[in-house]
N, C-alpha and C positions, 0 to 999 in steps of 0.2 A: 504493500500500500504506500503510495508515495504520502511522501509529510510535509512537500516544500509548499503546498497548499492551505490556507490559515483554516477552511473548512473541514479538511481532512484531519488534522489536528486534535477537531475534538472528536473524534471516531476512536482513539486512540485511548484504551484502557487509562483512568486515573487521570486524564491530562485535565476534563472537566472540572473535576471534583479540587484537584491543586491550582487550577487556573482561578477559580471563583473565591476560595482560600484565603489565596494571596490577594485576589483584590479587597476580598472583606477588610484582612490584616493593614492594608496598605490605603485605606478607605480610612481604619481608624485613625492613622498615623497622620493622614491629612489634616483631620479637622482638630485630633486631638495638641499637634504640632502647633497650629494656628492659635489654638486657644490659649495654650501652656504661654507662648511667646508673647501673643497680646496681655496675658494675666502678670506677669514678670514685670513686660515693660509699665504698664498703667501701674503696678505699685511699686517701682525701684528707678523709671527714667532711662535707665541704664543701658545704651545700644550694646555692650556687650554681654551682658548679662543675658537677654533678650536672643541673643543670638545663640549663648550655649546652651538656654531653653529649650530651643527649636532643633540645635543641632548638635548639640553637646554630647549627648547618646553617642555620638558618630567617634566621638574621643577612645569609648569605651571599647570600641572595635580593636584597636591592638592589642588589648588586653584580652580579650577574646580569642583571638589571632595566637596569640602567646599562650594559650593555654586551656583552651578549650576545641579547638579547631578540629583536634583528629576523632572527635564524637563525629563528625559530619559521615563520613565512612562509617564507624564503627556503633552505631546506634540506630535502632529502630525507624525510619524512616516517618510512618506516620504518628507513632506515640509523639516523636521528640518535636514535629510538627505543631502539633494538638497542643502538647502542655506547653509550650512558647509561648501560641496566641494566649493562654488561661494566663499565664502568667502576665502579659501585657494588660489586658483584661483588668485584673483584680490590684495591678499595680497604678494603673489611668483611673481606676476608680480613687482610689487612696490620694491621687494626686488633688482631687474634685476638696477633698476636706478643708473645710475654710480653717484660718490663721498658721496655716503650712507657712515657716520662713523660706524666702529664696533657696538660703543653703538646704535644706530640705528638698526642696523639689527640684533641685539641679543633681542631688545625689539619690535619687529614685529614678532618675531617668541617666546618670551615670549607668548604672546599674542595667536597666534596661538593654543599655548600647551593649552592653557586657553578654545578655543571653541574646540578642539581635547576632551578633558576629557567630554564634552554632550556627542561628536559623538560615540563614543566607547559603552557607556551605550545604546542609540539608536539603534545602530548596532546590537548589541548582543541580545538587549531584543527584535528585532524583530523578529532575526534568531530563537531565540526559540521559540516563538510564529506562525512562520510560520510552522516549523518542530514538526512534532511528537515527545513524551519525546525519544524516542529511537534513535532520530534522528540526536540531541541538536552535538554529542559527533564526529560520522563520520562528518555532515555537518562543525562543526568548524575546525575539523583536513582538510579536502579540503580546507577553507578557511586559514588553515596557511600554507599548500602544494603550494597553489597560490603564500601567498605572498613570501614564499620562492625564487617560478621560478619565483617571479618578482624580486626577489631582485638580485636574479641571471642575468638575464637578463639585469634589470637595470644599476645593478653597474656595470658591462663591458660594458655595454654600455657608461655610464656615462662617464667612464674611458676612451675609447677611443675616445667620444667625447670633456672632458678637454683636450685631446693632440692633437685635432683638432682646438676647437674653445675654447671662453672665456667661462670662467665661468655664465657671464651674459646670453650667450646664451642658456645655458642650465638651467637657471632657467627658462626663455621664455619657454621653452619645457614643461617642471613641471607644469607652471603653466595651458597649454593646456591641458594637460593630466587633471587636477583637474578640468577644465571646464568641460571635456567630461565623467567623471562621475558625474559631477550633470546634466548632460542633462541624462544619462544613469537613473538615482534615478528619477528624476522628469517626464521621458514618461515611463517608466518601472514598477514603483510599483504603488500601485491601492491606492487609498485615503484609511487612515483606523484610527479609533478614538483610542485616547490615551488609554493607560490599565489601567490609575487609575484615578478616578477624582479628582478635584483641581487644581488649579493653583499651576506653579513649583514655589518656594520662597526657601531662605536661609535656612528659620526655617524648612521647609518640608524635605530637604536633611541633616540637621542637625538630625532631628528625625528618620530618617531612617537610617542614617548612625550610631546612636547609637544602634539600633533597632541589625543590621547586626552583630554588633560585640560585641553584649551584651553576646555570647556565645563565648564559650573558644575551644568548636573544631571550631567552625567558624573562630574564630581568628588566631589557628593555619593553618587553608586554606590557608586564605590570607596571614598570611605570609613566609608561604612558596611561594607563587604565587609569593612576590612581592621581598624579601631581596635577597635571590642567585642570582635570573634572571638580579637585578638590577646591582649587582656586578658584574656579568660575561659583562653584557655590556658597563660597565664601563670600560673595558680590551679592548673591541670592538673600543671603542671611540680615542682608544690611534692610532688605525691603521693609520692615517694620519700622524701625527710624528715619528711611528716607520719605516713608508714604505712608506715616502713621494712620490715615484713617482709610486707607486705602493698597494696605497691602495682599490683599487678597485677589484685587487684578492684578498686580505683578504677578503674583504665583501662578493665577489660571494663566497670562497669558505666556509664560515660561512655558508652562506646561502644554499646551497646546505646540508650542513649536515644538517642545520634546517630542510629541506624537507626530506633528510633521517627519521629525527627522529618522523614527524608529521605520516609520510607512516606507520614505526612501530609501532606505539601505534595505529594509528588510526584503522589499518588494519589488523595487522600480531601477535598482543598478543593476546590471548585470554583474556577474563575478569578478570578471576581468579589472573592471571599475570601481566596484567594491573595495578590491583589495589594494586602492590604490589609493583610496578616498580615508584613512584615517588622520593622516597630516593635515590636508584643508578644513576638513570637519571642526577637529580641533581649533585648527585658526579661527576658522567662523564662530567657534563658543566665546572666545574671546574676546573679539575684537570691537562688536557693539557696545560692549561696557564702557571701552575708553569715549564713549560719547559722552556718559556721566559726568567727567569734568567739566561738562558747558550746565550745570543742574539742567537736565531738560524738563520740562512741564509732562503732567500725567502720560499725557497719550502717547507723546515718543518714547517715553521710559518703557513703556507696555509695549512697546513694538520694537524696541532695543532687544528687550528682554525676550521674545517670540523667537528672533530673528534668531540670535545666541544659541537657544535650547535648541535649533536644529541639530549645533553641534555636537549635542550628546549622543547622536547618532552612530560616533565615533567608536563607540564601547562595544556597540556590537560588532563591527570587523575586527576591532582587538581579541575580544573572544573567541568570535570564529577560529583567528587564529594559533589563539593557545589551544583550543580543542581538535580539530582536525589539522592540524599541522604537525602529529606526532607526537607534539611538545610533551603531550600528557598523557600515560596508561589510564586505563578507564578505572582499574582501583581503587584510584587516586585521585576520581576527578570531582568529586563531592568535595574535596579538600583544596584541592586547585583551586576550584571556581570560589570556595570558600572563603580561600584566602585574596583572590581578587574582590572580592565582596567587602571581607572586614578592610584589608589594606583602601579601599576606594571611601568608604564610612570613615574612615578615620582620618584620611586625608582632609573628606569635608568636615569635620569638626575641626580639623586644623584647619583649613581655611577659615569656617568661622568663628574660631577665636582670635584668629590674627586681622581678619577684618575687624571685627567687634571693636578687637583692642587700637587700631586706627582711626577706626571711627570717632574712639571716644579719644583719644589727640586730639584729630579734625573734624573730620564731618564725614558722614556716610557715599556722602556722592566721591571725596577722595582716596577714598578707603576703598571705593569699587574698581576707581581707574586704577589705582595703583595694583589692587590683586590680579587686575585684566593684564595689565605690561606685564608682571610675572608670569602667568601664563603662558602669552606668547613666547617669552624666551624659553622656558622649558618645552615646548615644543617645536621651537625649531632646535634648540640643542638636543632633543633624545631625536630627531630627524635624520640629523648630520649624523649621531650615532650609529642609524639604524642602515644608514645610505653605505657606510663603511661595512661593515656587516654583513651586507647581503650577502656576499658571495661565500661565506663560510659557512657550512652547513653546522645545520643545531645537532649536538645530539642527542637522544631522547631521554626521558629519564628512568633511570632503571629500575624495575620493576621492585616494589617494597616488600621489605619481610615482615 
């Protein structure tokens, strides 16, 4: 059965039941994101504060990465699914409790980012293990097209229910939405054994994680995956101080172009072009931010911001090519993509904390341009890198014990 077809797709054992899942999961994350960073800023001021709100979770990702990552292989598939969302779930409720200080709610969702970096590895090593290798590339591009129309979705939603009700109440919301997909994960996908044996431990994601990047095209994958993406959402993170009463059009229209760009690469390049298009991609995430320094008025900043998410577009040819390019035995690729996951979350908390923290020097609108010039220079320098390189063949990575 061919799978490069986005309707064919769901014909495909489990792909339904993890597709809708993730969007519940990813549903709550939007509205509950929005609310958590509007509730911050309204009682602290604080553009950086505000931003490790929203995005600070994403810090926790290397810590995850460091030490929880070889669960993604070695664990239950849909339990370790299921009890993720519950946990999300019962943690966004706890966050709802009125007179939470700052520090409190920025270490509940520390934590958060902390069991986020299993689920990611999870997620992804399942999606390829349920799809054919031809399948890996369309299936995840639907899967970023969703979260897009959810982000779309959500964040004017979000938006116009903070100008309704409190902020509290819409973490209530978030946190149902993350109930209902782990009821979704836990009656939807079929029981199925881990793809590597062993118990997950520190030392096991330690060894693996050495294993991954013991290669220098490997290395430049990821980071291209994980340094521009991070920076450009670091620019992302500033939208609540730049457009305080209106940062919710920024996000949907971000997000809207993200879905442009998922549609393009997934669908409408052909291969040859695909595989050529990570470099400009990238540029293009970039490069409408530097308009920031002129403060543009609403409507350009929303069409700055559209224009840019195409460029996340980017992430899916990168993948493609750590996955069918050899790079990675199938063992191992729960843990791969895992760790492109956490390494890429945690980049973006590093980006916005280091916007946050510019911001609150300058101003939000300088804190954008400058993370955008950053940007661009780490992608034309992992470019030149990779331009060198070509002609060396990778070699694969050796199968794990």
């Amino acid at each position: 059965m061919p799978t490069t077809r986005y309707r064919s797709l769901f014909r495909t054992p489990e792909f339904t039941p993890l597709f809708l899942g993730a969007a519940a999961h990813n549903a709550g994350g939007t509205v509950g994101g929005l609310a958590l960073g509007t509730l911050v800023y309204r009682s602290t001021g604080s553009p950086l504060l505000s931003a490790l709100s929203m995005f600070g979770p994403s810090l926790a990702q290397v810590l995850g990465a460091t030490f929880l990552l070889s669960g993604a292989d070695r664990l239950p598939p849909r339990t370790t699914l299921a009890a993720i969302s519950l946990v999300f779930a019962v943690a966004t409720a706890g966050l709802a409790l009125p007179g939470l200080p700052a520090g409190a709610l920025l270490t509940v969702v520390l934590l958060l980012g902390l069991v986020a970096a299993l689920g990611g590895g999870v997620r992804w090593g399942l999606l390829n293990e349920i799809l054919a290798k031809d399948g890996y590339l369309p299936g995840r591009s639907l899967f970023n097209m969703a979260s897009g129309l959810v982000q779309i979705a959500g964040y004017a939603t979000g938006g116009a229910l903070l100008a309704a009700v409190s902020p509290r109440v819409c973490l209530l919301l978030a946190a149902g939405l993350y109930l209902t997909a782990a009821v979704a994960l836990r009656l939807g996908l079929t029981a199925r054994p881990p793809r590597a044996a062993g118990r997950p431990s520190a030392a096991a994601t330690w060894r693996t994680n050495a294993l991954l990047w013991s290669s220098r095209p490997r290395r430049l994958t990821y980071l291209g995956l994980w340094v521009p993406n991070g920076l450009v959402v670091g620019c992302e993170s500033l939208y609540v101080p730049y457009a305080p009463g209106s940062a919710g059009t920024l996000f949907a229209c971000a997000a809207l172009g993200m879905l442009a760009g998922d549609v393009t690469v997934g669908r409408l390049l052909p291969p040859a072009v695909r595989a050529r298009a990570a470099t400009p991609l990238l540029l293009l995430l970039a490069t409408p931010y530097l308009l920031f320094a002129l403060h543009p008025p609403l409507g350009l900043a929303a069409g700055c911001a559209a224009v840019a998410s195409v460029g996340f577009g980017a992430s899916l040819v990168q993948q493609e090519r750590l996955m069918k390019m050899k790079l990675t035995p199938d063992e191992l690729s729960g843990h791969a993509l895992g760790l492109h996951s956490a390494g890429m979350l945690t980049m973006q908390g590093v980006g916005a904390a280091l916007a946050g923290s510019v911001a609150q020097l300058t101003s939000p609108a300088r804190a954008m341009t400058l993370l955008a010039g950053a940007s661009l220079a780490v992608t034309l320098a992992l470019a030149t890198a990779a331009r060198r390189e070509r002609t060396a063949p990778a070699a694969p990575v050796p199968a794990a014990r």
